[in-house]
N, C-alpha and C positions, 0 to 999 in steps of 0.2 A: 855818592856812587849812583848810577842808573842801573836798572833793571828793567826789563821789557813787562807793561802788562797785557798789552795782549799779540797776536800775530802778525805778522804783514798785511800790511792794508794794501788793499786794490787799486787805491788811488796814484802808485806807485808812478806809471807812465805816462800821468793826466799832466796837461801843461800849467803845473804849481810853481814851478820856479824856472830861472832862468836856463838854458841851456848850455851843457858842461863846454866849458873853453869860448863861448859865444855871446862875448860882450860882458863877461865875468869876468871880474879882478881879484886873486886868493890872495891876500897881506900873506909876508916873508914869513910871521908871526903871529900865532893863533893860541888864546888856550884852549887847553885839554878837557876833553872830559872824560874820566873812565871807565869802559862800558865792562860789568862782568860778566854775562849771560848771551851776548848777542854780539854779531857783526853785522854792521848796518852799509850798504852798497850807496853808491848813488841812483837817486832817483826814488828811493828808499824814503813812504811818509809814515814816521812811528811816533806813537807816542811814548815816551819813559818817564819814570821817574827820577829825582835827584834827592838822595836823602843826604852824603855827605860835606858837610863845612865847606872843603877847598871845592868841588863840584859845584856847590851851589855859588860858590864865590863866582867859578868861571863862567856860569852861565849871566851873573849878574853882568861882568864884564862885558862877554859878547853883547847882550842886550843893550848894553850904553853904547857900543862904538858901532860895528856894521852887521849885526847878528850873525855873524858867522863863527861856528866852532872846532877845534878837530876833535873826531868822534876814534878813540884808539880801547881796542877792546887789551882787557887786562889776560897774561898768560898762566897766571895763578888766581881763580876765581876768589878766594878764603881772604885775600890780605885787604885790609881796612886801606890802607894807607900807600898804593901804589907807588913807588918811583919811576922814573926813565928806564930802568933796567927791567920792571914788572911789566912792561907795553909790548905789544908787537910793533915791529917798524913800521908796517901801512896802517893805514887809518881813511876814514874818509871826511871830506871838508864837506860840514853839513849848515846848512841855516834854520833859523830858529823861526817857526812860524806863529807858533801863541806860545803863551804861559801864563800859568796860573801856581797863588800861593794857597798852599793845604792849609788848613787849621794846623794839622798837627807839626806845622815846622817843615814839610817837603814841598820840593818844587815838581808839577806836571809841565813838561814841555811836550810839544808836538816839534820834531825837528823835519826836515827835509835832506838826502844823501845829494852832493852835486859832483864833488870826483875824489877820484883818486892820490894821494898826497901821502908820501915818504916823508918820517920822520926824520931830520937831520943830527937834533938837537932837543934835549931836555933842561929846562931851566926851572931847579926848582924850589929858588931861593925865595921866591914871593910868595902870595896867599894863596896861592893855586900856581899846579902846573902849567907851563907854555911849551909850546913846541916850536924851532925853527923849521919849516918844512918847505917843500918843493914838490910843486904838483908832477904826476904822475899823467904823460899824456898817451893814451890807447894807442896801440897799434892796431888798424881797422885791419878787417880780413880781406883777401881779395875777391875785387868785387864777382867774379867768373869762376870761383873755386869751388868744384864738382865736392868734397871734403866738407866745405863747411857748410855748404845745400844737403849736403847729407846729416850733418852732424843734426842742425837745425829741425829738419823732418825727424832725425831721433828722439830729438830732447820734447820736441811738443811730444811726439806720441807714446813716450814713457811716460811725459805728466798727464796726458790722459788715462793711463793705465795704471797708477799711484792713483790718481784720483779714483779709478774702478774700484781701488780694491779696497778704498776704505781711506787714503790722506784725507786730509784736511785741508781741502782747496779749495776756494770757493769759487763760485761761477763765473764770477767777473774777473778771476783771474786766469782761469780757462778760455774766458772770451778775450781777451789781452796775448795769452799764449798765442791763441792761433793766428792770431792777424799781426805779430809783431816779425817783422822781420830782419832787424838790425841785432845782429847775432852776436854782439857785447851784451846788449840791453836782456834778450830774452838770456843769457845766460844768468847775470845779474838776479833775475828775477826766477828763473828757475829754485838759484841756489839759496832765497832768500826764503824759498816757499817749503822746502824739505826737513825745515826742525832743526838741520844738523850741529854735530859737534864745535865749539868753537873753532876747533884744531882746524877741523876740514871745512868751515866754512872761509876761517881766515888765508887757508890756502886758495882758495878761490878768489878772495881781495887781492891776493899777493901777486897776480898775474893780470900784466898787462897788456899780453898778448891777446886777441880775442880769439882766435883759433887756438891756443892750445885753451885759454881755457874755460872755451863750449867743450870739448874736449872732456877735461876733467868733469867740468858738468854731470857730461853724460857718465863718466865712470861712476859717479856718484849716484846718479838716477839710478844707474843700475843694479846695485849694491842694495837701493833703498828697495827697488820692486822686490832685490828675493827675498828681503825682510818681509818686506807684505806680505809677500807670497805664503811664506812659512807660516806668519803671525796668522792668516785667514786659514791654512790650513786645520792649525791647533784650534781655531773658533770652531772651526765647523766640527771638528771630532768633538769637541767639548760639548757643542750643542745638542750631536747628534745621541753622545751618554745621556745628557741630559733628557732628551725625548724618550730614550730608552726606559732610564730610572723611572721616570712618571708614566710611564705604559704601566710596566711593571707592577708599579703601586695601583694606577688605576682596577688594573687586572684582581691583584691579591683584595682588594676592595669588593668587588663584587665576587670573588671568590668567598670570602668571608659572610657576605650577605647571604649568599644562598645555602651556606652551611648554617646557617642560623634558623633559615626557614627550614633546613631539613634536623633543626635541633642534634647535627653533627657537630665531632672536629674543633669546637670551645677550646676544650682543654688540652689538644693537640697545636692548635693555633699560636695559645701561650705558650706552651714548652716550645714548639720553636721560634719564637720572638727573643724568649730568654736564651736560648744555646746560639743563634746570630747575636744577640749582643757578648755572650760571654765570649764568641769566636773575637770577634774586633776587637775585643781588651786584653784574648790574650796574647797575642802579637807572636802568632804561630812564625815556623819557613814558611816560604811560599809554596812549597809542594804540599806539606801537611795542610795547610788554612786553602789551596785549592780543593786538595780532597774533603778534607769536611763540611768544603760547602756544597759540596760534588752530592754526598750524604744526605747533608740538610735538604736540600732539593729533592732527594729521592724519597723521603722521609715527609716532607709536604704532600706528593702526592697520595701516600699509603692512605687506608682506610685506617681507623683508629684501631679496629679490632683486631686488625689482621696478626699475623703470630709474627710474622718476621718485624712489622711496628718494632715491638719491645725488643727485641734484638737489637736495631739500628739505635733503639733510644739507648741503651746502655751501651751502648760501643760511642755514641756521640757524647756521655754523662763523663766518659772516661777519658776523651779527647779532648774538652771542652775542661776540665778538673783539673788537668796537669798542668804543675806549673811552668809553661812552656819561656817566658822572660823573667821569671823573678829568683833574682840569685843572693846568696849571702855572699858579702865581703868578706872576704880573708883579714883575718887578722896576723900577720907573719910575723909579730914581736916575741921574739925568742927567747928574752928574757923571762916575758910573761908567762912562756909555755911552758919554760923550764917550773917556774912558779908554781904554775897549777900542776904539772908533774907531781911534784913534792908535795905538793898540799894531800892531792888523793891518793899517793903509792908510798909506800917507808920501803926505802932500800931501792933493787930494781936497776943498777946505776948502770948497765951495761943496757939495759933494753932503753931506757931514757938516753942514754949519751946518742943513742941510734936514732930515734924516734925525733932528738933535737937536728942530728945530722939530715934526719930526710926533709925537717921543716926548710933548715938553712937554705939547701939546694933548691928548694920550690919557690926560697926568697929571692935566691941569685939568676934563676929563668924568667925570662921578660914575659913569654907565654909558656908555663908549664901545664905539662900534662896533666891526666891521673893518675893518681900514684896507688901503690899495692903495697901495705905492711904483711908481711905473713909472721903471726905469732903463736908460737909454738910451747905447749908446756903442760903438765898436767889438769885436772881440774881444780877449781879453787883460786890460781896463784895470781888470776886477776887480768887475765888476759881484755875479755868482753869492759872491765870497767878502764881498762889501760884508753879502749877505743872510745869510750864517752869522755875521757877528759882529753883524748888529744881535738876531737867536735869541739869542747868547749874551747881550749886551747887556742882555736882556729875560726870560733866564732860561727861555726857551721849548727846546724842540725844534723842528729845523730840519728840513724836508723839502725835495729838490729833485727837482720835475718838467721832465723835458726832453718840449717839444712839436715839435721840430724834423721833420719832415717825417712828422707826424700826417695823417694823411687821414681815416680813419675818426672821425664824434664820437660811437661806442658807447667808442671809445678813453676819451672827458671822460665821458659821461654814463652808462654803464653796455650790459650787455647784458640783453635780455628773460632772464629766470630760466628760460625754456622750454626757449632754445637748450642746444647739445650744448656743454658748456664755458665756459658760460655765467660772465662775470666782472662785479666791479662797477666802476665806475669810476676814471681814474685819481686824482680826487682822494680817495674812500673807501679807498681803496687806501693813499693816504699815511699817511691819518687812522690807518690801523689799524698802519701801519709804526710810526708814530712815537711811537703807546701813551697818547695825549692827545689831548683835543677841540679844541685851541685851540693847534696847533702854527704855527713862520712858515712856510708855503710861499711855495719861489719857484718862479714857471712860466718856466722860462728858456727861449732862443730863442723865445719866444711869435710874432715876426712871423716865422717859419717856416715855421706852420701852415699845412697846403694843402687846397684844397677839390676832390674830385672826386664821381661817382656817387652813392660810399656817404653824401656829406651834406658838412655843413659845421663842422669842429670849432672854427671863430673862433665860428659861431652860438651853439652849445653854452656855450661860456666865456661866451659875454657874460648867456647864463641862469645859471649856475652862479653867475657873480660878482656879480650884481644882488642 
């Protein structure tokens, strides 16, 4: 098989071989070689390799009788072993201009593209593929046609503008582009210079019209510039973060210097190094990890001493603490829950048949909710241990809140951040005890709760738990 190693050479339009249909004779019968990665045009001087058996056989062959080959790219790149059915029907009839044996058992040829040639026929009983085929003769454009004077003026100065933005074209094919003006050839060689897909390169072979397809050409050019186009736009955003980040550091660099000489800010330095690294690990929303670094920022520029400082640091200890992506897996094997039921409660059979019931349903929902037991009973009968074995049951962590003569609801729902000791609430509070987002709490004595001046903390829960 062949494979391209390097690009279109320039030497493309140089007078290397004879002229297509001019004083050229294409035998009825040719072997094959099968190209996976490339279509190669006439006029077309590449070098490839040939690493497979029947490949290298047909290059032997060409080399003994008139060095001539069909060059047919393959429509499945993966298969070893190509048939007549794995080729596309055009090909191009190419001559072989050197070769050389590898050490390692590969053959480097250098071939030349001379024309265009239909496959009629695959024969491929011998040591290598043959092709019966029948050359393909151009229909030239007309010579006065305002269309393909147009098209022509498009397609150089798209490949100048590919080239602006960053192709891979080299000068001397730029100098070929503009002085060429036989509008097969500069198509040919446009579409040779683009990289493209085999798919869309070989539809380019497959047309022997040369106005339609300069034509396709250009649809192609134009395709490829809004790719540039985009692909340079993402560079320069990329570049210009990138200038940005390194200002940044420049900046906090001499920031740090001069807090050094003013023997400030050391130890305010670290703590926010370490609360930016624990922000990126822990894979807040995007609204909370925008706000806290909203904070952090605000919190670099503070004085160490200042009173509000330690405010912001303990509202950041507390943002920064919460397990905001680390979850326990459910365990919903109901056998096993019934299991651990029995193990820790004797009797009970009616609050257990229930407690298996609301497991089953959280089994059967693809995404279930939260779920809410309310267990009700004197004291003693085991209610608070009922909620550590269904956690364990479920494989969760268990938190217990006691609401028993709560009065205050900054107690459930948090304190303003302003206050002097300002705390969050008690259920944040558990969240972060328990080192998971999705721990069982139980709020035990909940009808304890008492309501006086400072508000109402039954109000509060019934927000919290909606």
């Amino acid at each position: 098989m062949s494979s391209i190693t390097n690009g279109n050479v320039a030497e493309e339009l140089e007078v290397a071989a004879v002229e297509a249909g001019q004083g050229l004779q294409v035998p009825e019968v040719l072997p094959i070689l099968p190209l996976r990665d490339i279509v190669i045009y006439p006029f077309m001087i590449v070098p490839l390799f040939v690493s497979r058996e029947k490949s290298i056989r047909a290059v032997d062959e060409a080399l003994g009788e008139n060095r001539m080959i069909l060059l047919v790219s393959q429509k499945d790149l993966d298969k070893e072993e190509p048939t007549g059915e794995d080729l596309y029907a055009t090909g191009t009839v190419a001559v072989i201009m050197r070769m050389l044996k590898l050490p390692d058992g590969r053959t480097r040829i250098l071939v030349q593209g001379l024309v265009r040639a239909r496959v009629e026929s695959v024969e491929e009983t011998g040591e290598h593929l043959k092709a019966r085929l029948t050359v393909i003769n151009e229909q030239p454009a007309p010579a006065a046609s305002l269309e393909v004077e147009a098209l022509i003026r498009n397609v150089r100065a798209s490949m100048e503008k590919a080239a602006n933005l960053g192709k891979n074209i080299s000068p001397e094919v730029m100098a070929i582009v503009a002085n060429l003006d036989d509008a097969g050839r500069l198509a040919d060689l446009a579409a040779s210079n683009l990289e493209l897909k085999v798919e869309d390169a070989q539809s380019v072979l497959d047309v022997a019209d040369t106005a339609v397809r300069l034509r396709r050409v250009n649809e192609l050019l134009n395709k490829e510039i809004e790719v540039l186009t985009v692909q340079q736009e993402i560079n320069t955003q990329a570049r210009a973060d990138i200038d940005r980040s390194q200002r940044e550091f420049y900046l906090r660099q001499q920031l740090k210097a001069i807090q050094s000489e003013l023997g400030e800010g050391n130890e305010l330095a670290e703590e926010i190094a370490q609360f930016r690294e624990k922000i990126e690990t822990a894979k807040m929303p995007k609204p909370a990890e925008e706000e806290t670094l909203r904070q952090l920022k605000k919190l670099e520029r503070m004085h160490p001493d200042a009173a509000e400082t330690a405010t912001l640091r303990n509202w950041m200890e507390i943002m920064t603490d919460l397990p905001w992506s680390k979850v326990s897996k459910d365990n919903l094997d109901l056998s096993k829950a019934e299991r651990i039921l029995d193990e820790d409660h004797y009797g009970l059979e009616k609050v257990k048949e229930r407690i298996i019931e609301a497991l089953a349903v959280r089994k059967l929902k693809e995404k279930p909710k939260g779920t809410i037991l309310c267990l009700v009973g004197p004291p003693g009968v085991g209610k608070t241990s009922l909620g550590r074995s269904i956690a364990r049951a479920l494989n969760r962590k268990f938190v217990r809140l006691s609401l028993g003569g709560v009065h205050d609801e900054a107690e459930v729902r948090g304190h303003r951040r302003t206050y002097v000791g300002a705390m969050p609430g008690r259920i944040i509070q558990s969240l972060q005890q328990a080192g998971t987002n999705n721990p069982l709490i139980m709020l035990d004595e909940i009808d304890k709760v008492g309501a006086d001046f400072r508000g109402d903390p039954s109000s509060a829960l019934l927000e919290v738990l909606d």
